[in-house]
C-alpha positions as CSV (number, residue, x, y, z in Angstrom):
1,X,0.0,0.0,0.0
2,X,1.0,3.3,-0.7
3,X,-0.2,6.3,1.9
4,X,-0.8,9.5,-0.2
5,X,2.2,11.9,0.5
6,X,3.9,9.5,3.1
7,X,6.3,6.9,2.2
8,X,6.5,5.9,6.1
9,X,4.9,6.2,9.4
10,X,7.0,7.2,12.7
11,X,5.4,6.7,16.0
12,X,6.8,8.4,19.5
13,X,5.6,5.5,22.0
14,X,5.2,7.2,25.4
15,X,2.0,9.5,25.1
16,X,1.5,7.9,21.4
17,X,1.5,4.3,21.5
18,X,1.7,3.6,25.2
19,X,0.4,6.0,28.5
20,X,3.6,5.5,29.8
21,X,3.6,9.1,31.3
22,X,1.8,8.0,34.3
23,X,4.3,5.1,34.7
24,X,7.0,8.1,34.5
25,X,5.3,10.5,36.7
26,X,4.7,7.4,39.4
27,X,8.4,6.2,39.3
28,X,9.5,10.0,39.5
29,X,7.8,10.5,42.8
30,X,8.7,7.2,43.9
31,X,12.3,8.6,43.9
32,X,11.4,11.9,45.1
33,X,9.7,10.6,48.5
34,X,13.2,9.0,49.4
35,X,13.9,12.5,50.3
36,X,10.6,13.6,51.5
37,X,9.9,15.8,48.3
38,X,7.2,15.4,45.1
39,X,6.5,17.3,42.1
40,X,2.9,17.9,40.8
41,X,1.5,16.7,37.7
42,X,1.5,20.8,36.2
43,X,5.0,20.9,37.2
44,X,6.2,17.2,35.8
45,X,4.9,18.1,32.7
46,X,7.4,20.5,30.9
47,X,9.9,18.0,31.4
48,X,8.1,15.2,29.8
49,X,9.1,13.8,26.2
50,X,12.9,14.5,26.6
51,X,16.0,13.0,26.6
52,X,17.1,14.6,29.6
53,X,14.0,15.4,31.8
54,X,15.3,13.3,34.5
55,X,18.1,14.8,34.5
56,X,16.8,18.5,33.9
57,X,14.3,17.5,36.9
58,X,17.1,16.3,39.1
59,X,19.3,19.7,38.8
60,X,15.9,22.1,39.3
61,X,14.9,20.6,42.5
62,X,18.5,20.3,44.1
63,X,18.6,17.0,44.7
64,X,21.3,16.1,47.0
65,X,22.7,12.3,46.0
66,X,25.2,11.6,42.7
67,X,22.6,11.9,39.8
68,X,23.8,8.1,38.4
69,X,22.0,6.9,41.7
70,X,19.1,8.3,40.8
71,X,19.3,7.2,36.7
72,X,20.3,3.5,38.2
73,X,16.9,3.5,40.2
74,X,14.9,5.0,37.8
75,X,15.8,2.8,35.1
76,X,14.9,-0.1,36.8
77,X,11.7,1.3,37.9
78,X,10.8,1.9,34.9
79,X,11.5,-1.3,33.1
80,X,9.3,-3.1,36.0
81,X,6.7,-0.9,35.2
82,X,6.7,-0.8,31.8
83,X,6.7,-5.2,31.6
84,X,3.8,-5.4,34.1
85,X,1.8,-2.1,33.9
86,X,2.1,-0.8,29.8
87,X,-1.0,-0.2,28.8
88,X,-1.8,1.0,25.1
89,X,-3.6,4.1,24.2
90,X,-7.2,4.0,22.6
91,X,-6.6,3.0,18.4
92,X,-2.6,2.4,19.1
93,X,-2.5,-1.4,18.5
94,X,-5.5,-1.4,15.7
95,X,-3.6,1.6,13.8
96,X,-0.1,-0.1,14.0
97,X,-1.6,-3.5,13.1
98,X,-3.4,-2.3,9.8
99,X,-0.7,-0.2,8.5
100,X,2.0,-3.2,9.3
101,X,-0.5,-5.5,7.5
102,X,-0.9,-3.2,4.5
103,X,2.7,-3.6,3.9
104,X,3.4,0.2,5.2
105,X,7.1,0.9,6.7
106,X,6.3,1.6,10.2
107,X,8.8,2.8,12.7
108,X,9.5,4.2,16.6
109,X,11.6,7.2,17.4
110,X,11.3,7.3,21.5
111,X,13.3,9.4,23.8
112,X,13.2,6.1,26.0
113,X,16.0,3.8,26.4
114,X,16.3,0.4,24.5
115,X,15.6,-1.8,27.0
116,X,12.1,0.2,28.3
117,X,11.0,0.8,24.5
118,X,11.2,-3.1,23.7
119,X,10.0,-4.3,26.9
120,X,7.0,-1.9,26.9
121,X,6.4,-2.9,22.8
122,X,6.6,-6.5,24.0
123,X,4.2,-6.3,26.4
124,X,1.8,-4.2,23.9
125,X,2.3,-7.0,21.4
126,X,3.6,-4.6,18.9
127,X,7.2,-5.6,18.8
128,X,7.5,-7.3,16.1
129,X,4.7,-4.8,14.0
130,X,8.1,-1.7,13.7
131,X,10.9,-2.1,10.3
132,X,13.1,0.3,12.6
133,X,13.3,1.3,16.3
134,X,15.0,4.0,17.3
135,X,16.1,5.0,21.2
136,X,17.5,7.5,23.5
137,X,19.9,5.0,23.8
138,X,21.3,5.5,20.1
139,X,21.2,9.6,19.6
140,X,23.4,12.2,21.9
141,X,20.9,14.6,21.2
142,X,17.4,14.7,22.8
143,X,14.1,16.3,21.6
144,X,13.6,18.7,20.2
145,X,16.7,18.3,18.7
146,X,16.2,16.2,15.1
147,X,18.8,13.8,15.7
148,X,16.4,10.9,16.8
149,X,13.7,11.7,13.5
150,X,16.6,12.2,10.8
151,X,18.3,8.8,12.0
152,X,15.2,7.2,12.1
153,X,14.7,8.2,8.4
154,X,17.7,7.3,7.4
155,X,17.2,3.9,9.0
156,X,14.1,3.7,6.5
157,X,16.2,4.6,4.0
158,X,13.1,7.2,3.3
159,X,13.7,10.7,3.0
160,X,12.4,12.6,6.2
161,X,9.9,15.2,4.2
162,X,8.3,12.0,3.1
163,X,7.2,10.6,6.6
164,X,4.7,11.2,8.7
165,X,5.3,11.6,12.7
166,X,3.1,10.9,15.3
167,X,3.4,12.9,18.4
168,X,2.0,14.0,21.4
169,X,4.8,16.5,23.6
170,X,5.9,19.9,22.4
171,X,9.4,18.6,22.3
172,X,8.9,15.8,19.8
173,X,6.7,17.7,18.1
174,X,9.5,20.7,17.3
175,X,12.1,17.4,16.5
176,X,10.1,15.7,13.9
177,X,9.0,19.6,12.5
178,X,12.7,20.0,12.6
179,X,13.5,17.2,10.6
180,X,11.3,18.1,8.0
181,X,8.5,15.8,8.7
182,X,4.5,16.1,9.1
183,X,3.6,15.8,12.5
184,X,0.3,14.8,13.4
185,X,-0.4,15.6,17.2
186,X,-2.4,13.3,19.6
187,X,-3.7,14.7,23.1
188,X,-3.0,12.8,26.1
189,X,-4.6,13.6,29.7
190,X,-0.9,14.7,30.2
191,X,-0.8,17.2,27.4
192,X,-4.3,17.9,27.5
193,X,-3.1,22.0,28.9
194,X,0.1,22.1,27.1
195,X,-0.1,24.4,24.1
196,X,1.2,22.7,20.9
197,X,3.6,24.0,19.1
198,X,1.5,23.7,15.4
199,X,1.3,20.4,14.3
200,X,-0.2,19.5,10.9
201,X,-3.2,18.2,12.4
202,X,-4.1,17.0,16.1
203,X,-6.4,14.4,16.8
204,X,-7.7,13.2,20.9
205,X,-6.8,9.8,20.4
206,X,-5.6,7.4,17.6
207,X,-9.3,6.3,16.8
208,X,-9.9,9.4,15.3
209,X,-6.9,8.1,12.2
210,X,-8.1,5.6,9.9
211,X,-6.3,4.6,7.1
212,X,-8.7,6.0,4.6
213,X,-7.8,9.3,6.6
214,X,-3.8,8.1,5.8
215,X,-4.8,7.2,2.0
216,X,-6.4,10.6,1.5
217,X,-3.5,12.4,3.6
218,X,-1.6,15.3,1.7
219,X,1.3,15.8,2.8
């Protein structure tokens, strides 16, 4: 099948595919209460989507331990909770499924480390659905930086202006843009204030994208 004016689809996974940002926000606070502190959800959010949010996150509050403790304890966190707690979003699976049946090249450009994006795509039952996954783990720039979406394409061997990303965080958002990409947008409850920064289109969840809606995309 050929989508009209995309020669590939790119999916972010947290906020896209999966609603890992509870699973994030949960783990963060988790650390946090070691040392008697939290964050709200208003004040999580700009640091959401990132490469290095945790990191960011650590530095703003002050925390007082060697910043690899606290990357050593969230990763792990997060990898439990992403094998026993992933849930997908509404449409993710069904949208993933018919465009890897139709024959489209699909693939992911997450922020996330390696091992969280496979064991969370594992456990969604999409693993196997993605030509090309590509991590945090594999770029040494973060969103909104392009690195991630230009070696993604590249990966495809599919010139970026001819993919289509989807995206839910400001910062993935400006990347893909950046790399020369469509964007389309999908809320989450965790974006659901943020202000976009203009994406082609914007949709509340993945059921709202067939692919007739892909067929009859221009680009």
């Amino acid at each position: 099948m050929t989508l009209a004016g995309f020669a590939a689809v790119i999916f972010d996974m947290d906020g896209v595919l999966v609603d890992g940002e509870p699973l994030h926000f949960q783990a963060v606070n988790e650390l946090l209460s070691e040392e008697g502190l939290s964050i709200s959800l208003e004040a999580y959010k700009p640091y959401m989507g990132t490469k290095t949010g945790w990191q960011d996150m650590a530095r703003d509050l002050g925390l007082r331990r060697p910043l690899d403790e606290y990357a050593a304890r969230y990763r792990e966190l997060m990898l439990e909770k992403y094998r026993a707690h992933a849930v997908p979003l509404p449409g993710a699976g069904e949208l993933v499924t018919s465009l890897a049946s139709a024959g489209v090249p699909l693939a992911v450009a997450s922020s996330s480390i390696r091992p969280w994006v496979e064991a969370c795509l594992e456990r969604l039952g999409l693993l196997d659905a993605f030509d090309v996954i590509v991590t945090g783990s594999e770029v040494l720039e973060g969103k909104p930086h392009p690195e991630i979406y230009l070696l993604t394409a590249k990966r495809l061997e599919t010139p970026a202006p001819a993919c289509l990303a989807f995206e839910d965080a400001p910062a993935g958002i400006l990347s893909a843009r950046a790399a020369g990409m469509t964007v389309w947008a999908v809320r989450t409850e965790y974006t659901r204030g943020l202000p976009l920064p203009d994406p082609d289109r914007e949709f509340e969840s993945l059921t709202q994208v067939d692919l007739g809606l892909l067929i009859g995309a221009a680009a």
